[in-house]
C-alpha positions as CSV (number, residue, x, y, z in Angstrom):
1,X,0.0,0.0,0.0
2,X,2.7,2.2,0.6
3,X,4.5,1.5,-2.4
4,X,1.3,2.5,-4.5
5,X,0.5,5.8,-2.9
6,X,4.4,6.4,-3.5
7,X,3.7,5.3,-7.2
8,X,0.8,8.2,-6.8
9,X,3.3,10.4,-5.9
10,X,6.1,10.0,-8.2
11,X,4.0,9.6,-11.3
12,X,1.9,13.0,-10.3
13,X,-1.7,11.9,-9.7
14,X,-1.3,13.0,-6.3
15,X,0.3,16.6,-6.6
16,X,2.0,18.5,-3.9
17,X,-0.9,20.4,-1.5
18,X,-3.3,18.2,-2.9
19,X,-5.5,16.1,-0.1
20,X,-5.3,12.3,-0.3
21,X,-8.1,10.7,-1.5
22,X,-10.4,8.8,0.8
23,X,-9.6,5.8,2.5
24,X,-12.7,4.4,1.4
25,X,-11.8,5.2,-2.1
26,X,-8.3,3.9,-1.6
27,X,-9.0,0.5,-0.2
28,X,-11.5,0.0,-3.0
29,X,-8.9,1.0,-5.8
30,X,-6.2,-1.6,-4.0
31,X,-8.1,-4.6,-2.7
32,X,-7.0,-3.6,1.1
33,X,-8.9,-2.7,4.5
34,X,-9.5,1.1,5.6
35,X,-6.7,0.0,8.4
36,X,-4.3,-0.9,6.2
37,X,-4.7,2.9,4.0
38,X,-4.6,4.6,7.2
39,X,-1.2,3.2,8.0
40,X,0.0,4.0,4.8
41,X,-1.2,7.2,4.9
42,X,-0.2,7.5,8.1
43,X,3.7,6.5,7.0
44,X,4.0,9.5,4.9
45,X,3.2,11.8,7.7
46,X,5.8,10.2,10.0
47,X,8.8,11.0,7.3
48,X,7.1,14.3,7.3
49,X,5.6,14.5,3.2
50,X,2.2,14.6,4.5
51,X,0.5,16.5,7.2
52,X,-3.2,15.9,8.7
53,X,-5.3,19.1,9.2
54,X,-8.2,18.2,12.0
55,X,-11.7,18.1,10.1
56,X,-10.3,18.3,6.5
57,X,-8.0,15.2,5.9
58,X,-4.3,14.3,5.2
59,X,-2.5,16.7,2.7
60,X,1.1,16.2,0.7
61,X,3.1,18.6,1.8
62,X,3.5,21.7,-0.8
63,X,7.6,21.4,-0.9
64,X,9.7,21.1,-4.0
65,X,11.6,18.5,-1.8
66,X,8.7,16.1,-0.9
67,X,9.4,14.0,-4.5
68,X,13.0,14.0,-3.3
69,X,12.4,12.5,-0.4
70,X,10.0,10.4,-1.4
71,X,12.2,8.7,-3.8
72,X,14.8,8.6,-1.5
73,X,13.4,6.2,1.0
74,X,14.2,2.8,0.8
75,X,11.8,0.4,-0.8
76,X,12.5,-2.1,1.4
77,X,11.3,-0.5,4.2
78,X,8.7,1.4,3.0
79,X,6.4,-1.9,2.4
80,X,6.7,-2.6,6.2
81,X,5.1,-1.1,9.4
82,X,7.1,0.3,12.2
83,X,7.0,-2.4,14.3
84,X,8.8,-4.7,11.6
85,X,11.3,-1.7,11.5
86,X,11.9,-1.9,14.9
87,X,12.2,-5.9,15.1
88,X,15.0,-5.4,11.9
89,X,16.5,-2.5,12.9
90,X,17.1,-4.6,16.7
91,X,18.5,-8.2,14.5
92,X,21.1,-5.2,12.6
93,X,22.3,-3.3,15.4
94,X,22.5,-6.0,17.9
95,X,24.7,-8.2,15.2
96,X,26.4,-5.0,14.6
97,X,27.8,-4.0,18.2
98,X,28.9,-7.4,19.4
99,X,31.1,-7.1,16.2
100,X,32.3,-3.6,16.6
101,X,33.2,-4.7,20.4
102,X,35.2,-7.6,19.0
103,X,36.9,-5.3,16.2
104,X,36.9,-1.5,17.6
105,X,41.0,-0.6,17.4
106,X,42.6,2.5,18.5
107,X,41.5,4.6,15.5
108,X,37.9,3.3,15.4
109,X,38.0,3.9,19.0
110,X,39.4,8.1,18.3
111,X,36.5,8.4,15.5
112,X,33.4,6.9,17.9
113,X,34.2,9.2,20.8
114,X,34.5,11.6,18.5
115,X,30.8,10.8,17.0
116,X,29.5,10.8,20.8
117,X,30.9,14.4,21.8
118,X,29.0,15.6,19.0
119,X,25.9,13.7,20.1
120,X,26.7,14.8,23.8
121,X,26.6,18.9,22.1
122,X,23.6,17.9,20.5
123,X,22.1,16.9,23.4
124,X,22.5,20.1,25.5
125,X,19.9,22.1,23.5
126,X,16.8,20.6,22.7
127,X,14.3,22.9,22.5
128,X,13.0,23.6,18.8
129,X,12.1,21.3,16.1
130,X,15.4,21.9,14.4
131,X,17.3,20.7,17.9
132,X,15.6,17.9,17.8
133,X,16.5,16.9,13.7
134,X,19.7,18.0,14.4
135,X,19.7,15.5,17.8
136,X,18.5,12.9,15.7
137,X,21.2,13.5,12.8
138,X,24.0,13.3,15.6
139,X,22.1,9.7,17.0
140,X,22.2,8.8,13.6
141,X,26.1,9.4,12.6
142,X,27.0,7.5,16.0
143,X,25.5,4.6,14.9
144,X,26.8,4.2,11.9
145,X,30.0,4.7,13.4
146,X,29.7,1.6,15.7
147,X,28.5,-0.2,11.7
148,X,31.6,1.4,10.1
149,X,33.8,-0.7,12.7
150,X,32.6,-4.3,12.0
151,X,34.5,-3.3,8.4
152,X,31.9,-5.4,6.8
153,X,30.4,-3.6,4.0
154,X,27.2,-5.6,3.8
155,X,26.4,-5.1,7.4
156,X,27.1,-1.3,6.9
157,X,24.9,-1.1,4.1
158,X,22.0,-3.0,5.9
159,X,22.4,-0.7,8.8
160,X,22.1,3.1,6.2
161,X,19.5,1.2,5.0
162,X,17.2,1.6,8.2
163,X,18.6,6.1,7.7
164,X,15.2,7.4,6.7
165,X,13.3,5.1,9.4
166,X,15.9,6.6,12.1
167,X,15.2,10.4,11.0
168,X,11.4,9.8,10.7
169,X,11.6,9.1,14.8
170,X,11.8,13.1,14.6
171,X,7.9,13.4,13.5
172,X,7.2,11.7,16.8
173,X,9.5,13.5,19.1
174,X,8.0,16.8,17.7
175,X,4.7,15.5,18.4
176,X,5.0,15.0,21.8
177,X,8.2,17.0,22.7
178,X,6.6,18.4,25.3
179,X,6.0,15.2,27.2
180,X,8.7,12.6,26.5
181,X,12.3,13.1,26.8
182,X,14.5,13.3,23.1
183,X,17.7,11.7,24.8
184,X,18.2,8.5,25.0
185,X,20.4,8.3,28.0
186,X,22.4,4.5,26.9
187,X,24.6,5.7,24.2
188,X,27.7,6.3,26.6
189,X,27.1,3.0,28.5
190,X,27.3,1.2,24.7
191,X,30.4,3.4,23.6
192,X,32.1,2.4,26.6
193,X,31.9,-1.3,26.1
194,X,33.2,-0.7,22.7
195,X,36.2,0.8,24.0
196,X,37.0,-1.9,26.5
197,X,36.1,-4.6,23.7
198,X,33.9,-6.0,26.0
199,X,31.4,-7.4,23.4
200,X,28.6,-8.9,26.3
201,X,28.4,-5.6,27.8
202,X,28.4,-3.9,24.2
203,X,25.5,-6.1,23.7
204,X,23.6,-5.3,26.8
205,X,24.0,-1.6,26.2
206,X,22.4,-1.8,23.1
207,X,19.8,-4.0,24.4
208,X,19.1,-1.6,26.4
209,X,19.3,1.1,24.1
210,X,16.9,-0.5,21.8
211,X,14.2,-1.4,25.2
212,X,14.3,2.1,25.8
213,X,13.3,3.2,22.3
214,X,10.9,0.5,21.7
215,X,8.7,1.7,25.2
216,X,9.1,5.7,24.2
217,X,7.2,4.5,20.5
218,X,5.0,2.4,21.7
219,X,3.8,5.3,24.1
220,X,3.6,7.5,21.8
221,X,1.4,5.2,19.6
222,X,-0.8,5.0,23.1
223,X,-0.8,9.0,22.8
224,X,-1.6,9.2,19.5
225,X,-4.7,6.9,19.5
């Protein structure tokens, strides 16, 4: 479902500003459920193309970027819901730190504390949407430091695979910035294992990590419905 409405997109039957049609029109055109369009639709405002006015419907943003980024994200992903995200994204990053942990040498090790200090700056000012992008670019770049380490290219390229997902996380934080805290406070505790090469508590640190993130979207989920 996602990849047709993209298709709609890119090929220009849904034009920029214009309002989504209905989802009872939608799931009628592609032989799916209401539920199933309104997570769809629902996709496109979390990586921020779309935005829902209250009493009128769901809208493509009016940006020359929105094709951009549209055809940027990865079709992979974009056929899966966010809780199959988070279940790959945990099987990527868990293989990836025990690895990184076994691997990390003195210059990996110079080049990930480097990627947390920024991430520790980002963190100090939260308090505008743009903080928060910028917080989640930092979160981001950390990340795929700990991938760059394992000096496997495949696993690196699964793990900028999962990019646009990470970003999107922005659209909830935004949402309910307000009420749930940006930071997530286990990056030092996983960037220390790293630099002992202690790959079980590398691996409980991004257990942990993951735990943390899993319970702050699934309560935003509970906000939203």
């Amino acid at each position: 479902m996602i990849a047709d409405i993209q298709g709609m997109i890119v090929s220009g039957e849904l034009k920029l500003g214009a309002r989504f049609p209905a989802e009872r029109e939608l799931a009628q055109r592609f032989g799916v459920s209401r539920n199933t369009v309104r997570a769809a639709i629902q996709y496109f405002v979390m990586i921020g193309v779309a935005a829902t006015k209250a009493g009128s419907g769901t809208y493509l943003v009016n940006n020359s970027d929105v094709l951009k980024r549209v055809l940027e994200s990865r079709q992979m992903l974009e056929i899966y819901n966010w809780a199959e995200i988070q279940q790959a994204r945990r099987v990527i990053e868990m293989g990836i730190v025990k690895i990184a942990a076994a691997n990390a040498i003195r210059e990996d090790k110079v080049r990930l504390q480097s990627a947390l200090n920024k991430l520790k700056d980002a963190e100090k000012v939260i308090k505008t949407d743009a903080d928060i992008d910028a917080y989640l670019v930092a979160d981001y770049e950390l990340h795929r430091e700990i991938a760059a380490i394992t000096h496997n290219t495949i696993l690196m390229e699964l793990h900028s695979s999962l990019r646009s997902e990470s970003l999107a996380m922005g659209k909830i934080w935004k949402q309910f910035a307000d009420l749930m805290d940006v930071v997530n406070p286990t990056h030092e505790e996983i960037v220390s294992a790293i630099m002992r090469n202690d790959e079980e508590a590398a691996s409980a640190a991004m257990n942990k990590h993951l735990c943390y993130m899993e319970y702050r979207i699934n309560l935003a989920k509970t906000m939203q419905a």
